[in-house]
C-alpha positions, 0 to 999 in steps of 0.5 A: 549513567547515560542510558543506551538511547540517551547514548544513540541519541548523541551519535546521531546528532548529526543524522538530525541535523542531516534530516533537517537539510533533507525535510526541505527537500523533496517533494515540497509539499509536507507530510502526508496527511488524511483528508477532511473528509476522512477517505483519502491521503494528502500532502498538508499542502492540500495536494492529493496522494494516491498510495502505490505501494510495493512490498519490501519487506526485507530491505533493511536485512538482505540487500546492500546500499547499492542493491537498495537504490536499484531497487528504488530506482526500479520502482519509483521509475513505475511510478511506485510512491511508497515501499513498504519495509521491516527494521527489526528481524530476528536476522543480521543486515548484508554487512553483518549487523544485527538490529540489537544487541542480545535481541535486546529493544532497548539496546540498538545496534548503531550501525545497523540503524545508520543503515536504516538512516541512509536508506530512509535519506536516498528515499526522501531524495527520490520523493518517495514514502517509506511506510516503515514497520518497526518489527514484524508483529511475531516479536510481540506475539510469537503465535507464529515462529514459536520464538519468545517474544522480545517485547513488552509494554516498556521496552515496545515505547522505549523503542518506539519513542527511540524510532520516532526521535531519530527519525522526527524530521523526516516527513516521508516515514509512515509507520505501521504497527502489526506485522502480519501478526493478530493484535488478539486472538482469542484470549490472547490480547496483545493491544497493550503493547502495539499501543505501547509502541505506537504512543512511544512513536508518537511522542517521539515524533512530536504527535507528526506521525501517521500510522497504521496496523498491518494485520496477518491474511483475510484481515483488517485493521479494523477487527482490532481497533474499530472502537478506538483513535488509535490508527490514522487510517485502516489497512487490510491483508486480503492475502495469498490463500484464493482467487477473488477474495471479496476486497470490494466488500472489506473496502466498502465496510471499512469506509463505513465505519465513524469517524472515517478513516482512509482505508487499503489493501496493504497486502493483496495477493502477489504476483507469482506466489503459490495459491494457497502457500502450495505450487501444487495450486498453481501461482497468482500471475498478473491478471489476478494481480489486477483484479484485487488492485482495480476493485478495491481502488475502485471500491474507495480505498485511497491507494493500494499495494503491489507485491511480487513473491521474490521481492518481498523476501528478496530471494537470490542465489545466496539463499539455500532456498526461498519461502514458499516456492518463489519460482525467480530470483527477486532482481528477475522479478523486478519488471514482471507485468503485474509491476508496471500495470500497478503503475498503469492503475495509478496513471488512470486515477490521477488523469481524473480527480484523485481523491473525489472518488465516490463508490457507485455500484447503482451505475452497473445496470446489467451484467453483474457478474460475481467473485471473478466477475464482480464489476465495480465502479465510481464517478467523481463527486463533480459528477464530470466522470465515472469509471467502470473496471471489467474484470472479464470482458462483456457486454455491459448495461450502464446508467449514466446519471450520475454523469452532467451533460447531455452529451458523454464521451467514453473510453476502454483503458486497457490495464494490460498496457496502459493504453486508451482506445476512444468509442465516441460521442453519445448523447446521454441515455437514461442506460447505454450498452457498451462492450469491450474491444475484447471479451472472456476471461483474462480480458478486464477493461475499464470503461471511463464516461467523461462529461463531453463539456470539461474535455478531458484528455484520455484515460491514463494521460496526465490531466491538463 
């Protein structure tokens, strides 16, 4: 008797065949990879790839085909680069299919993963990534909606091996074990199934696929798996709970660790979510969006995640009421401030040099600030330029030596507009002062010091 993935496996056939067409298509530069170095993300053609994530979690089960592509439009438009997203929920998609039948891993629901087909192609031919969980972490733990799970470690590399075979060739799926959930907690050790699930994925895949763990809030992936080659790089949830969580310290711990693995914020605060679950504490708006994102890229990360409350639960006037006091409907939050200044952040690293990022507080001489006003800062491993992110506006000491040249020309980039004012020519001092076109809290700037010699266009512009 055929089994139920032998069965889907000959439906789609022509889903194989189709993904061979689409993987020459594209970008044209091949899967994503992790440097030689062990910190950053590339194509396997060499060309860097700086992770610009968005947060969409529900895509697959509340929105339409239609819907989706605006989303996509929207975002790659932005200049977002991946989108993060779930395929099994415990919940029906928008034409009223469930992922499985009877909640059953071993047994797909064809339609709903045609839907999963059709997306992943629409994403592909607008060259960007999907970083694609195959379930949110509670079907395999349960600790948060008291649900029986639905997995074990059978029927997690069954699954696992179904997702990696019918998605194998296409190179812009990225998968993500976890979701939001612990891999143990106290004696309570789920690890066996994630491993599970993530060896079916790769065998499936043929060894192709690059993965990561999703951890729940004020987490990383590497309290679970540091002592193991399980993921191809690291991912954290510095969360929704406070203002100014340390991310540049996790950053920094992260990167640490042998053999070196590309770490980042999978999942920092969002932009209009209620501090700490509750809208009696007020709501995280762009400003504190920026922070988080400019001090863990600036910290080495190799890429970042935006989120908006709305979107990552798509909530819309179908919906009774939305999780956690979302304050808009999610197609009204599609160009909230904090989107586009995620994007403007992505511009900044790539008008430089993407992945030569060295992390360098010794470059901050005075006016270190901490929590809210805590400056990081980098230069490239050329030594040809350094960046500085101000979180508050003030007057600043820097040491300039890890910059060639005798002569260096600095820039304000403005992360609220994307806009690069120029201060002028110095000749090099062993500490130069410079303070920003506008100070106090609210007003963040980076200060960028370029080598005057390599002639560099301004911060935020294509590089020539």
């Amino acid at each position: 008797m055929i089994s139920i993935f032998k069965r889907a496996a000959l439906l789609s056939v022509s889903v194989f065949l189709s993904a061979v067409v689409f993987s020459q298509s594209g970008t044209g530069h091949g899967r994503i990879r992790v440097t030689a170095d062990g910190h950053f993300l590339e194509y396997s053609d060499g060309t860097p790839f700086f992770w610009l994530g968005d947060t969409g979690w529900e895509l697959f089960s509340k929105l339409k085909k239609e819907e989706i592509e605006n989303y996509l439009d929207n975002r790659k438009a932005k200049g977002f680069n991946v989108i993060q997203c779930v395929i099994l929920r415990r919940t029906a998609d928008r034409y009223g299919d469930f992922p499985l039948h009877n909640n059953d891993p071993e047994k797909p629901v064809e339609r709903y993963f045609a839907l999963v087909d059709w997306v992943v192609k629409k994403a592909q031919e607008k060259n960007m990534i999907l970083a694609i969980l195959p379930c949110w972490g509670d079907m395999v733990t349960g600790i948060r909606s008291k649900v029986a799970p639905i997995f074990d470690e059978a029927n997690a590399y069954a699954f696992g091996r179904y997702l990696g075979k019918r998605y194998k060739n296409y190179p812009n799926i990225i998968w993500v074990a976890g979701g939001d959930n612990p891999a143990f907690v106290d004696s309570a050790d789920w690890r066996p199934i994630f491993r599970s699930m993530i060896k079916g994925i790769r065998t499936g895949t043929g060894n192709e696929a690059l993965i990561t763990y999703h951890p729940w809030g004020e987490n990383s992936s590497t309290v679970y798996w540091k002592d193991e080659n399980t993921l191809d790089f690291n991912m954290m949830q510095s969360g929704h709970r406070t203002h100014d969580l340390p991310v540049w310290e996790w950053v920094k711990r992260d990167r640490s660790y042998m053999p070196a693995k590309p770490v980042l914020d999978g999942e920092p605060n969002y932009e209009d979510h209620p501090v700490n679950w509750d809208n009696k504490n007020g709501y995280f708006r762009a400003y504190d969006v920026r922070k988080q994102l400019y001090r863990s890229v600036f910290s080495g990360a190799c890429g970042v995640t935006y989120g908006h409350h709305a979107i990552w639960q798509f909530y819309s006037k179908t919906d009774k009421k939305p999780i956690a006091y979302a304050d808009r409907y999610w197609t009204e939050a599609l160009d909230r401030p904090g989107a586009f200044q995620a994007g403007y952040l992505k511009n900044l690293i790539a008008s430089r040099t993407i992945n030569d990022r060295i992390p360098d507080q010794s470059i901050i001489e005075a006016g270190q600030g901490e929590k809210g006003e805590y400056i990081t800062a980098f230069h490239g491993a050329d030594s040809n330029y350094a960046m500085i992110y101000l979180p508050v506006g003030k007057k600043i000491g820097i040491n300039p030596s890890s910059i060639k040249g005798s002569k260096i020309v600095a820039w304000w980039f403005n992360p609220k507009n994307d806009k690069a004012i120029r201060i002028g020519l110095f000749v090099k001092k062993r500490t130069m002062s410079f303070i920003p076109p506008d100070t106090g809290d609210g007003s963040d700037w980076v200060l960028v010091l370029d080598n005057a010699n390599k002639r560099f266009n301004a911060p935020g512009r294509p590089a020539s």
